[in-house]
C-alpha positions as CSV (number, residue, x, y, z in Angstrom):
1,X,77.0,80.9,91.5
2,X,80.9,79.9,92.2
3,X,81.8,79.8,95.9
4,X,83.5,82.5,97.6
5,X,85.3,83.4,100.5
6,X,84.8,86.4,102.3
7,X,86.7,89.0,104.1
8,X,86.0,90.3,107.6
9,X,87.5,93.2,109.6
10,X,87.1,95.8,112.2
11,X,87.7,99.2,112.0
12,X,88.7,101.9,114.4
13,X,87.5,102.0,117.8
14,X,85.9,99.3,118.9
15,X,82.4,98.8,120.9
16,X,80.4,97.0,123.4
17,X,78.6,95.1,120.6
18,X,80.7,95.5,117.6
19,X,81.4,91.1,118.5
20,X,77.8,90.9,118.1
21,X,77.6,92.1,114.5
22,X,80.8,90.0,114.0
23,X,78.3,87.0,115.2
24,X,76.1,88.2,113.4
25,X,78.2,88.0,109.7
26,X,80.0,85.1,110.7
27,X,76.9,83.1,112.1
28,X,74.5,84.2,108.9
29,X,77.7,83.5,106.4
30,X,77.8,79.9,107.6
31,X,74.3,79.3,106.9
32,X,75.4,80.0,102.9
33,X,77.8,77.3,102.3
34,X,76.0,77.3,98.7
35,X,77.6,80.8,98.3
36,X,80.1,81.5,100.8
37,X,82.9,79.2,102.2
38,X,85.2,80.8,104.8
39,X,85.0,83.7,106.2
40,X,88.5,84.9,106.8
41,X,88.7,88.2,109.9
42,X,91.5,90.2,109.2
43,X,94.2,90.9,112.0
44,X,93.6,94.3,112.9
45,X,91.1,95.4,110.8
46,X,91.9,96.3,106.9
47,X,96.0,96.1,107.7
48,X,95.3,92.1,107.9
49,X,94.6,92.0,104.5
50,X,97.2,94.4,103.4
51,X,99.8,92.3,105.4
52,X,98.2,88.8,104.7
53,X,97.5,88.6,108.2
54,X,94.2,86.2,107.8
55,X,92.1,84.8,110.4
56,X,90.1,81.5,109.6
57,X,87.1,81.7,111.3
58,X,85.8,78.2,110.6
59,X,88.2,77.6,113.4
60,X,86.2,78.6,116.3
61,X,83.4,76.7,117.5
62,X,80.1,77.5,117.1
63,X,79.7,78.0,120.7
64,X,82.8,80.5,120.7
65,X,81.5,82.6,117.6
66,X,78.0,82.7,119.5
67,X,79.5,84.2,122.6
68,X,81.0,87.1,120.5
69,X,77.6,88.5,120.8
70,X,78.0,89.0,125.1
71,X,81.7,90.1,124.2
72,X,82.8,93.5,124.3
73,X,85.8,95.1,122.3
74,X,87.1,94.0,118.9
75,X,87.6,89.8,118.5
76,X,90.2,90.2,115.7
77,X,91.8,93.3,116.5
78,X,90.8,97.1,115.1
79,X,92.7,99.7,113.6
80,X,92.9,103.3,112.5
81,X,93.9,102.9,108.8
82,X,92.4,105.0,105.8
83,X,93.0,103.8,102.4
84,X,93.8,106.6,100.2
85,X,92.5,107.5,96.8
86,X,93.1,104.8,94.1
87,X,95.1,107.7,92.1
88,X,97.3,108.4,95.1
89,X,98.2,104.7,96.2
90,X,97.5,102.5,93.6
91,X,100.0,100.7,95.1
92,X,97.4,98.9,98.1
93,X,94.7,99.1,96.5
94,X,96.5,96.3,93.9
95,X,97.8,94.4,96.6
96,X,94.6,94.0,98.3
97,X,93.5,92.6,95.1
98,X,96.7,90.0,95.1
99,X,95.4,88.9,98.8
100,X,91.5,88.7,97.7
101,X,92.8,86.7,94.6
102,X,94.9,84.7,96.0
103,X,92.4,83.4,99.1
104,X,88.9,83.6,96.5
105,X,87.7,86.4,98.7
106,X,84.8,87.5,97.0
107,X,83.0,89.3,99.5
108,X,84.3,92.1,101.8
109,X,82.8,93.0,105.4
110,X,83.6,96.2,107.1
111,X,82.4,97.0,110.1
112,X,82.9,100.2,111.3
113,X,82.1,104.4,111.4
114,X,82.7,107.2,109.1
115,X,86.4,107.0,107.6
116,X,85.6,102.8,107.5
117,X,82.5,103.5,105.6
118,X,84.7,105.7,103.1
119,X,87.6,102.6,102.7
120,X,84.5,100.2,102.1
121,X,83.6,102.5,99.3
122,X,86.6,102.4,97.6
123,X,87.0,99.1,97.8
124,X,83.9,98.7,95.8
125,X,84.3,100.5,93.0
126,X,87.7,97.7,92.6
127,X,85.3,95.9,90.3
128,X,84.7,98.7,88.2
129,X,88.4,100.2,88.2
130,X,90.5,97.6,88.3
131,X,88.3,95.0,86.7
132,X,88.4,92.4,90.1
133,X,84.8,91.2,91.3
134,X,84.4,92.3,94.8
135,X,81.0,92.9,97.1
136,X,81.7,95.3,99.6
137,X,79.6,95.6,102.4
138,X,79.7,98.4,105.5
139,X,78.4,97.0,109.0
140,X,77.6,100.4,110.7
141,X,79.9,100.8,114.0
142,X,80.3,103.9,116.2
143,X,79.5,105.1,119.6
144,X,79.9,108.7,118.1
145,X,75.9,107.9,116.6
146,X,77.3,110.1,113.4
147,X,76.7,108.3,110.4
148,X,74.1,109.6,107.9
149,X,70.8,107.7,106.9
150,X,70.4,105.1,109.6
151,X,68.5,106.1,112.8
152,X,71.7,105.1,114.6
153,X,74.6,102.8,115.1
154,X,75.3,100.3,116.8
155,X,77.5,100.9,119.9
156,X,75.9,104.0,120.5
157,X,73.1,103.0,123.0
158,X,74.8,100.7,125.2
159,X,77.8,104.0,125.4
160,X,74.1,106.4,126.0
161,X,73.2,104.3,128.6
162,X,77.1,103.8,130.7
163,X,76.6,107.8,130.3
164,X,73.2,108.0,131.9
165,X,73.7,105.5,134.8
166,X,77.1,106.7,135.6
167,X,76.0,110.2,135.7
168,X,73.0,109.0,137.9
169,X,74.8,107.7,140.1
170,X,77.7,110.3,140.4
171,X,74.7,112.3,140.8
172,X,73.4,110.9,144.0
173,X,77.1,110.8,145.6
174,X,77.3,114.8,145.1
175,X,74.0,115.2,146.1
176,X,74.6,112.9,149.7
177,X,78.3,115.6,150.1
178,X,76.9,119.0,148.3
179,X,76.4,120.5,151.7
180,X,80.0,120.4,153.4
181,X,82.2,118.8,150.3
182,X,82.1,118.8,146.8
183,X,79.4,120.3,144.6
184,X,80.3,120.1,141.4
185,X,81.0,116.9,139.3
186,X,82.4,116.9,136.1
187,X,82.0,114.0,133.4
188,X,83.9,113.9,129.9
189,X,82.4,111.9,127.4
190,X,83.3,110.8,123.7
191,X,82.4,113.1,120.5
192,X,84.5,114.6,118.5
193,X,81.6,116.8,116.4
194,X,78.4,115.5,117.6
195,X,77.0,115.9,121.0
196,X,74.7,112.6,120.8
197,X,76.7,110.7,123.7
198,X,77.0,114.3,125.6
199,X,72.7,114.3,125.4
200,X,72.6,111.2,127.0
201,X,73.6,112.6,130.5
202,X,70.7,114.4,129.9
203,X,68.3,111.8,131.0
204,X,68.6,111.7,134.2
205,X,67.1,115.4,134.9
206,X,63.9,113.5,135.2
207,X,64.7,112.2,138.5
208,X,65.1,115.8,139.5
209,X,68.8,116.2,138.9
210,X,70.7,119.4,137.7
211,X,72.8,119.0,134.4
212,X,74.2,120.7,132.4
213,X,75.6,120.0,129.0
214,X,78.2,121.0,126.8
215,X,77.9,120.2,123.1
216,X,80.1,120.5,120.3
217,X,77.3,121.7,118.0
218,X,77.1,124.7,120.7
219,X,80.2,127.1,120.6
220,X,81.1,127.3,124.4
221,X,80.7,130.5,126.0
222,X,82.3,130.8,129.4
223,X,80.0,133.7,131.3
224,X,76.6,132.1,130.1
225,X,78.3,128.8,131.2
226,X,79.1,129.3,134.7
227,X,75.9,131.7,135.0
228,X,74.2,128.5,134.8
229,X,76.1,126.6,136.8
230,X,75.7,129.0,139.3
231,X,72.0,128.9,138.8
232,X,72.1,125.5,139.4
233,X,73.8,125.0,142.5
234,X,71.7,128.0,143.8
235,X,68.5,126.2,143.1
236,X,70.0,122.3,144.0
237,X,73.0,122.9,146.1
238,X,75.0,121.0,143.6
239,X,75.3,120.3,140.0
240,X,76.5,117.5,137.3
241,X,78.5,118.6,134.6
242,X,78.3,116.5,130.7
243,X,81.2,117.6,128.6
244,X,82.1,116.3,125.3
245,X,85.6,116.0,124.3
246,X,84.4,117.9,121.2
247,X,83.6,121.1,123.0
248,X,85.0,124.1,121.7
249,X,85.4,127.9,121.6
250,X,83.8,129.9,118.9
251,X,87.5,130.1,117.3
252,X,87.3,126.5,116.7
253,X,89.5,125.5,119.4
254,X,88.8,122.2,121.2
255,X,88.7,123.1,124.9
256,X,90.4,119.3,125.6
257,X,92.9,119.8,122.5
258,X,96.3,118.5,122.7
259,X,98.1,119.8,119.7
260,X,98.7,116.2,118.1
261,X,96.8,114.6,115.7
262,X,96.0,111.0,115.2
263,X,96.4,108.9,111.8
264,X,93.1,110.0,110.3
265,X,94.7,113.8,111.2
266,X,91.6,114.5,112.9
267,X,93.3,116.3,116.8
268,X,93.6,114.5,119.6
269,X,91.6,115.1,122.3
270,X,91.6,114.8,126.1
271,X,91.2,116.4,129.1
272,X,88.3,118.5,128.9
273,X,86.7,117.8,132.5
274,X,89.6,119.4,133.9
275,X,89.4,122.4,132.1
276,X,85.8,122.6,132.9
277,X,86.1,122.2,136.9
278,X,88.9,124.6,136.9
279,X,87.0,127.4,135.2
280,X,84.5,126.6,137.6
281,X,86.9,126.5,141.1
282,X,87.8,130.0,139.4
283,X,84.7,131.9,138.7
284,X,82.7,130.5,141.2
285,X,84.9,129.1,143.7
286,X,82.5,125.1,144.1
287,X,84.5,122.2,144.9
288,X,84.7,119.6,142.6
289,X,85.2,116.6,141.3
290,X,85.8,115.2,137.9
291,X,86.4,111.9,135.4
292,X,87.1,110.7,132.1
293,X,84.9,108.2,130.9
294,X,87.2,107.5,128.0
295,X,87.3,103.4,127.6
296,X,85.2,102.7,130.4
297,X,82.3,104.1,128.4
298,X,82.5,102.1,124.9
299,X,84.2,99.0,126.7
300,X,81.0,98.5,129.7
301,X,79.5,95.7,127.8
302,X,78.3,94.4,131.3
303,X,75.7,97.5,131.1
304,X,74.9,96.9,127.3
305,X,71.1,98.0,126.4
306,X,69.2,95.2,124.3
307,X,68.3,97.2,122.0
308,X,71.4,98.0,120.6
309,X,72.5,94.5,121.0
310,X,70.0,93.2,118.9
311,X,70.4,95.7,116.8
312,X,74.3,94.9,116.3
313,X,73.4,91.6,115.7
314,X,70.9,92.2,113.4
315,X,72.7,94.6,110.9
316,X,76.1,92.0,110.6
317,X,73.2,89.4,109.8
318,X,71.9,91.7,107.1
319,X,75.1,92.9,105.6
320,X,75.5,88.8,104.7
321,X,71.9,88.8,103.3
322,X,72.1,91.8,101.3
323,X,75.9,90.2,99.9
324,X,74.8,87.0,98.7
325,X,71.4,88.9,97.5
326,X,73.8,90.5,95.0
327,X,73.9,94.2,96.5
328,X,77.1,95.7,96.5
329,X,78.3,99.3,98.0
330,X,75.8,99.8,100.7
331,X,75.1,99.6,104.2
332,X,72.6,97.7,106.3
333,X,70.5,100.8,108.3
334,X,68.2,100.9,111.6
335,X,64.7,102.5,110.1
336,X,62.6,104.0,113.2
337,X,59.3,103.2,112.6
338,X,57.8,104.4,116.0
339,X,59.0,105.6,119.3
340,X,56.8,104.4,121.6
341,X,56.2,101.5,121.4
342,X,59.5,101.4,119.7
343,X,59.3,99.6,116.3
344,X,62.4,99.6,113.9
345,X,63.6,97.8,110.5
346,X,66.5,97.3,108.5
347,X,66.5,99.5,105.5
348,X,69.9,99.9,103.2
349,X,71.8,102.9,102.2
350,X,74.5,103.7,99.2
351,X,77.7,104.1,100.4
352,X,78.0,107.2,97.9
353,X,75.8,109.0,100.8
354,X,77.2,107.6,103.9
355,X,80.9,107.7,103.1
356,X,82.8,111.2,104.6
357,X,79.3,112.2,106.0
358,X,79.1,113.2,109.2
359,X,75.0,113.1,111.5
360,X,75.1,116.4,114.1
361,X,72.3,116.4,116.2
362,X,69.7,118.6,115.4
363,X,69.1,121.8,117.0
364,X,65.5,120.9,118.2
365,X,66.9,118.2,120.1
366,X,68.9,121.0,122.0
367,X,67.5,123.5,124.8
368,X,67.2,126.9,124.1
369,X,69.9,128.0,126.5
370,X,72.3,125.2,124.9
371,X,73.2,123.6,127.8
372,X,70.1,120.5,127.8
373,X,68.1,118.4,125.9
374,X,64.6,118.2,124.3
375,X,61.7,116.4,125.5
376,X,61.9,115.5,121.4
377,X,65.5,114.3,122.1
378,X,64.8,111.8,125.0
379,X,62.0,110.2,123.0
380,X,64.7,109.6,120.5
381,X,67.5,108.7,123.0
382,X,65.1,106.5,125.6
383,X,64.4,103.2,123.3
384,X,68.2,103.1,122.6
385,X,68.9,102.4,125.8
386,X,66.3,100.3,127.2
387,X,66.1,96.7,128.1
388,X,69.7,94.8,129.7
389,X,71.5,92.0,127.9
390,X,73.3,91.0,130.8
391,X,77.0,88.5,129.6
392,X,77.2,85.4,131.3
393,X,79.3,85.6,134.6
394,X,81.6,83.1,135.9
395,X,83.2,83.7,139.9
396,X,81.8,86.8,140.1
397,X,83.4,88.2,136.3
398,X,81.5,88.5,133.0
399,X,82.8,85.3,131.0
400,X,83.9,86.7,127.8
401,X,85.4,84.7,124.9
402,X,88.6,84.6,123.9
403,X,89.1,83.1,119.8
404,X,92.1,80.7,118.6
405,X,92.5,83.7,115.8
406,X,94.6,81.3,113.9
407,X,96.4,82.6,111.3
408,X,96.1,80.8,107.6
409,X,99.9,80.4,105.6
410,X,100.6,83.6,103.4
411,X,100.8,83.1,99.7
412,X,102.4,86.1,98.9
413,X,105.6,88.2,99.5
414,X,105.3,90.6,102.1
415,X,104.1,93.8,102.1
416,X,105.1,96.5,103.8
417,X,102.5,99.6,104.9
């Protein structure tokens, strides 16, 4: 089998632990110098190979490429870029070809969620359309927990459990000022269509705190909403509040929506919690409080769970094994074999039935009322977020790693996106 390079990149937002699976396809690659040589990252995700912009990997020392794994955010830069159809832009799809050719890039690594799985794809079926050998590969990445087929994704548990401590604690500060100050607090948390990092707030109502959730799989209804509320605080004298951005009114309106749209076209949202602690200062008249755990919650890699580390790691390892295996078009997947203990394996999917799919939670993992989670649910939730990975500290600061990212010389003309 001829030698060839591969292609790297990472794709939209980026995770605790997406450097781990980046360890783990950069680590695993090395150990295949019979079928893979470099492994080039592209700058910014998929737009480094469109502009050329190549990162040589073999670069970095095997000490730096190991600490990726303790590392949060994206090592080579991320972006929010969907390739189109091969009919309606022919046009990248041929240069990417140019750059893959021109580098022997035989092998192409794409780690990220839904619209990344989609690109990945497309680039597969290059062998078939346009007659260029390519093995395209998705590493599963997204705190949202919404691709189809795996048990989850990677980012995901170390995001559930920021959610669950942070609301724990918030918790206990309410609790200590509920009687003279504020009684209400009010976190927003990521999730466009799926409530999964919403559900993770619910945890904590084992330790005999009052939540209440909003999903976006529930349409939100305002009098049953602060009904409850109300019950709450009655009952505890104060209550926590889990909103996803992704909460909406039975019209279809967002509740945080902002009227712009990002590059996928998908609305932009923010600014939720506010919404939901003034409808509450208004019908019921509680003080409050309120954040946004925006970056904070995908970013906390000092808080990561080990299982989801691992678990990173482990599906970037086995995107490399199923490539020089000969697979092409799939994705590495999580299989839950058992809950408690929890046991899991890597299985594979086709990217035909990931790509454009989106995972909702289930309805049995919601309460009757809507507004809390299943004891089904937490037995799914509580092994993704158990067990600390702590990153190595240095004067008091996680020591993270920071790569050469050195840039190979462009072959080609340039290309402009």
């Amino acid at each position: 089998m001829t030698v060839k390079n591969a292609f790297y990149a990472q794709s939209g937002g980026v995770t605790a632990v997406i450097n781990a699976s980046a360890s783990g396809v950069i680590e695993t690659a090395r150990q295949h110098p019979d079928k893979i040589g470099t492994v080039y990252a592209g700058r910014n995700g998929i737009i480094g190979a469109l502009t050329e912009e190549l990162i040589d990997t073999s670069k970095e020392s095997a000490d730096d490429i190991a600490a990726l794994r303790h590392t949060p955010s994206g090592g080579f830069g991320s972006c929010r870029f969907k390739l189109k159809s091969l009919e309606d832009n022919k046009r990248e799809y041929e240069r990417l070809i140019d750059v893959f050719k021109a580098h022997n890039i035989g092998y192409f690594f794409y780690n990220g969620g839904g619209d990344s799985a989609d690109t990945c794809h497309k680039v597969s079926q290059l062998s078939e359309k346009m007659g260029f050998p390519i093995q395209a590969i998705h590493v599963p990445k997204t705190v949202d927990n919404d691709l189809p087929i795996t048990d989850n994704c990677p980012g995901f548990g170390s995001v559930a459990k920021y959610i669950a401590v942070s609301a724990l604690e918030a918790s206990f500060d309410v609790r200590s000022m509920a009687k003279t100050s504020t009684k209400i607090f009010v976190l927003e948390v990521m999730g466009r269509h799926a409530g999964w990092i919403a559900a993770a707030g619910g945890l904590i109502e084992d330790q005999n705190i009052p939540v209440v959730i909003l999903f976006p799989e529930i349409e939100f209804n305002q009098d049953k909403f602060t009904a409850k509320v109300d019950e709450k605080v009655k009952e505890y004298g104060y209550c926590t509040i889990v909103v996803s951005e992704g909460t909406h009114y039975p019209d279809g309106r967002f509740l945080a929506e902002q009227g712009t749209r990002d590059s996928f076209g998908h609305a932009q949202l923010g600014g939720a919690a506010p919404v939901v602690a003034n409808i509450i200062k208004d019908a019921l008249g509680y003080k409050f409080h309120w954040a946004v755990a925006d970056y904070l919650q995908r970013a906390a890699r000092h808080l990561s769970s080990k299982s989801d580390v691992e678990q990173a790691y482990a599906l970037g390892k086995a995107g490399v094994e199923f490539a020089v295996a000969g697979d092409n078009a799939i994705m590495p997947t999580v299989d839950r074999i058992s809950d408690s203990p929890y046991e899991w394996k890597i299985g594979k999917a086709n990217l035909a039935d990931v790509a454009n799919v989106e995972k909702m939670m289930p309805m049995d993992f919601i309460t009757e009322d809507g507004f809390g989670i299943t004891d089904k649910c937490k037995a799914y939730l509580l092994p993704l977020i158990d067990g600390e990975d702590y990153p190595p500290y240095k004067n008091g600061l996680p020591d993270y790693v920071v790569l050469k990212n050195e840039s190979i010389e462009k072959k080609l003309p340039e290309f402009e996106i």
